[in-house]
N, C-alpha and C positions, 0 to 999 in steps of 0.2 A: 352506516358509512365507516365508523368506526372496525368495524370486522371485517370489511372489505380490503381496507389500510395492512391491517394487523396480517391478514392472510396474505398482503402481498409483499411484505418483508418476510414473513416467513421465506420464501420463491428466494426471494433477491438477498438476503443474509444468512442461508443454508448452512448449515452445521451437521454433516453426517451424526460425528461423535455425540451431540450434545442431544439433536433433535428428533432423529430415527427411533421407534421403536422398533423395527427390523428391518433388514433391506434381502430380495431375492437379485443373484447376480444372473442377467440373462446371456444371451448369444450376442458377439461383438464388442463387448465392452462396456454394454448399456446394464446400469444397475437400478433397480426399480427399488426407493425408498419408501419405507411407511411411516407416518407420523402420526400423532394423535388424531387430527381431523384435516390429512390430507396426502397423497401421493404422488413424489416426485420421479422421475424418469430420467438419468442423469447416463453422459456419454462418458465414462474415462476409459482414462489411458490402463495399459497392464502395470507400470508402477505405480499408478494413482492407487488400482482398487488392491495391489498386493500391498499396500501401505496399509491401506482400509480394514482388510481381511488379519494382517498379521497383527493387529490391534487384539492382543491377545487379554488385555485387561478389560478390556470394552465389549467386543463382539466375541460372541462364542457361534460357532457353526454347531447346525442343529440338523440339517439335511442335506442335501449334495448342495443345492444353491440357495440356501438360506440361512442368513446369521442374525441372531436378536443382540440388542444390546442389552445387556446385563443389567446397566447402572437404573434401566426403565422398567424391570419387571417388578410386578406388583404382588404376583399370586402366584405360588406354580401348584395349579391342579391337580388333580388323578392321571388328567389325558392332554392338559393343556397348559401354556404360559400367558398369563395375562396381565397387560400392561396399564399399569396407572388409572386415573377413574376413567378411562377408556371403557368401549366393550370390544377393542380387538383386540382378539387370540389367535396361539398357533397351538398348531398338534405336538406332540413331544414325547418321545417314549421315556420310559421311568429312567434307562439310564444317562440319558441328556437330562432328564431332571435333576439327578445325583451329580453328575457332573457341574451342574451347574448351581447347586446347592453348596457345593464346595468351592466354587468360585466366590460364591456370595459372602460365605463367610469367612474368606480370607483376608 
């Protein structure tokens, strides 16, 4: 009952910044959030998600519509980023890794 509760403040007290492990921006507006154990689907506006995107401390863009948040990677692999005791990953080439090696440690 308790995980039930928990997963649905998750839903209802949403935090792109805090709670996303990475989000893909799709067609219209609609931006598809990943979290540790759950995926939200969210409708913004073009200043909502250019607020979201220019969050240049936070989210690094990694492929035409995908940005990880920084503050949540755990591992950067050979080939991959991997987020917190999660097992989800994305793909990454070395130099989004470098780039983002240097964000890390700034």
């Amino acid at each position: 009952m308790n995980a039930a509760l928990q997963e649905k403040n998750v839903y209802e007290d949403f935090d792109a910044r805090q709670d996303t492990l990475f989000f893909k921006v799709g067609a219209h507006g609609l931006i598809s959030f990943h979290g540790r154990n759950y995926n939200i689907k969210k409708r913004m506006s073009a200043d909502e998600r250019n607020r979201l995107i220019a969050d240049s401390t936070t989210f690094f863009r990694v492929s035409s519509d995908c940005y990880v948040n920084v503050r949540n990677i755990s591992v950067i692999g050979e080939h991959h980023i991997f987020f917190g005791d999660t097992s989800k990953r994305l793909s990454c080439s070395q130099r989004k890794q470098q780039m983002i090696r240097q964000l890390i440690d700034q």
